[in-house]
N, C-alpha and C positions, 0 to 999 in steps of 0.2 A: 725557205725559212732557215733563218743562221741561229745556229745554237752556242750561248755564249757562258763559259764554266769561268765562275767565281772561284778564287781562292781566299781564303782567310788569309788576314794583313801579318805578315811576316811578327808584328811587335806581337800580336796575342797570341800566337801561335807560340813564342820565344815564353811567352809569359806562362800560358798552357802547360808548358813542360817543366818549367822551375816550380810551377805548381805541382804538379803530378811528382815531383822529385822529394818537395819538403814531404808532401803526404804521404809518400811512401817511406820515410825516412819517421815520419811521428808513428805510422802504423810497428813500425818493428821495432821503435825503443818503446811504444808505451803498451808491451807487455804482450805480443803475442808467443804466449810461453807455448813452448813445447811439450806434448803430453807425452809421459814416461811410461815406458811397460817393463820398469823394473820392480823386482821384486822389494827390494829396498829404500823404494822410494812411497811416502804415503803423502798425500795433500793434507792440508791442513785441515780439513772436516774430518778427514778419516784419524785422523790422529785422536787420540785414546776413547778409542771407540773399543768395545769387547769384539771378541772375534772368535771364532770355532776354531779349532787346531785336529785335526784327523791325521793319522800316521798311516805311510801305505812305502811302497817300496817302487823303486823306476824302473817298468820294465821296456820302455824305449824313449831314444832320443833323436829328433828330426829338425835339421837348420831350418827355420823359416824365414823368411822376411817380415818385420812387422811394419805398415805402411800409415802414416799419419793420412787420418780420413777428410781433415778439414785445412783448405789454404788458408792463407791469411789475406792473400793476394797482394804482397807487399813484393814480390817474386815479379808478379804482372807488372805491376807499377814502377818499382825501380827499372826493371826493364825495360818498358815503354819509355823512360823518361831519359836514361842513358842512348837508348835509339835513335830518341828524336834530337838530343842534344846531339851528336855523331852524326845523322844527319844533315844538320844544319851545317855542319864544314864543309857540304859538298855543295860546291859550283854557285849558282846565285837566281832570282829571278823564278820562274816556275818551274826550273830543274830542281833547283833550291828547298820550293813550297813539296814538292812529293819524296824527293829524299829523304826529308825531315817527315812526315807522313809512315814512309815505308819502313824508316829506320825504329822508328816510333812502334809499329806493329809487328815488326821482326822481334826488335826488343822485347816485346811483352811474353812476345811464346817464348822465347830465350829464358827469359827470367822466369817463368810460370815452370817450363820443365825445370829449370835449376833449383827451384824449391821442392817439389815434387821429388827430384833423387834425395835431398835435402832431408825430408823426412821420412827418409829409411832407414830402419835400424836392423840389425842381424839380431835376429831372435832364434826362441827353441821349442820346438813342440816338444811337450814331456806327457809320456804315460805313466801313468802313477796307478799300479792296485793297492787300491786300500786295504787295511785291515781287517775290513767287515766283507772283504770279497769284491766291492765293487769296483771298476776302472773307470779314472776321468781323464781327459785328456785336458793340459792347460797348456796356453801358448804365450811367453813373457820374454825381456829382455835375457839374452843369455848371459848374464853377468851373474850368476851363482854356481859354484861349484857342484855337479850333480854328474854321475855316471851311472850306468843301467846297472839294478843290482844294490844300488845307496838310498840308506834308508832317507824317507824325507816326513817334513809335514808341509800339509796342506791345510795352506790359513784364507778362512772364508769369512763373510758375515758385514765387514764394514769398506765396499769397494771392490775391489777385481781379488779374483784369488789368486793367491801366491803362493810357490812350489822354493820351498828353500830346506837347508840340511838338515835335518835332524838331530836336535839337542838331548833328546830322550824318547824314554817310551817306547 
């Protein structure tokens, strides 16, 4: 019995990947925003919203990494679609057809990791005792001024809480 392997016709395959290109290219302009773990940054629901303010002091600070939890997969995409166009430069015929295939699925974990380091930010673990005795730990962009020992407050109530200087009190 002869076993006979189809390839898809070089034209939809050309066409497959100019697809997969524009698509990956409308997913990243039409808004996959990045979610911020800064303390200065509020979205627009959370904006004048009332909020709890507690004052406590920093008794330690630790680098973290903070790691965006959701892809876009526009990472995958462009990648796949760069792959298989790069593929298709090589050679012709059904050297040609799996090139473009390989190049096509190399790209995609390419791209997939690249986004992935992409939304990493250097954050900070902060210990804060409060005022009333208790100790919280928050973990945000490290983009505020804080050193172990400075006073702070900690603002809760509309959205994540946020560990910034202290204005008074």
């Amino acid at each position: 019995m002869e076993t006979t392997i189809t390839f898809v016709p070089m034209k939809l395959l050309q066409r497959a990947v100019i697809v997969a290109g524009v698509l990956a290219i409308s997913i990243s302009v039409s808004g996959c925003s990045t979610p911020s773990a800064s303390a200065g940054v509020y979205t627009y629901g959370q904006a004048q919203s009332e909020q709890i303010v507690r004052y406590g002091t920093v008794t330690g600070l630790r680098p973290v990494v903070i790691q965006n939890d959701r892809s876009s997969g526009a990472g995958m995409i462009a990648g796949g679609a760069l792959g298989g166009v790069a593929g298709s430069a090589v050679g012709g015929g059904t050297g040609r057809d799996l090139a473009i295939v390989g190049g096509a699925i190399l790209g995609a974990l390419a791209g997939e990791k690249i986004e992935e380091q992409a939304g990493k930010t250097q954050g900070i673990e902060i210990t804060v005792r409060l005022d009333n005795g208790e100790t919280r730990v928050i973990a945000q962009a490290d983009d505020q001024r804080l050193a172990v020992g400075s006073r702070v407050q900690v603002i809760s109530g509309a959205g994540p809480v946020r560990v910034v200087p202290a204005s008074g009190g």
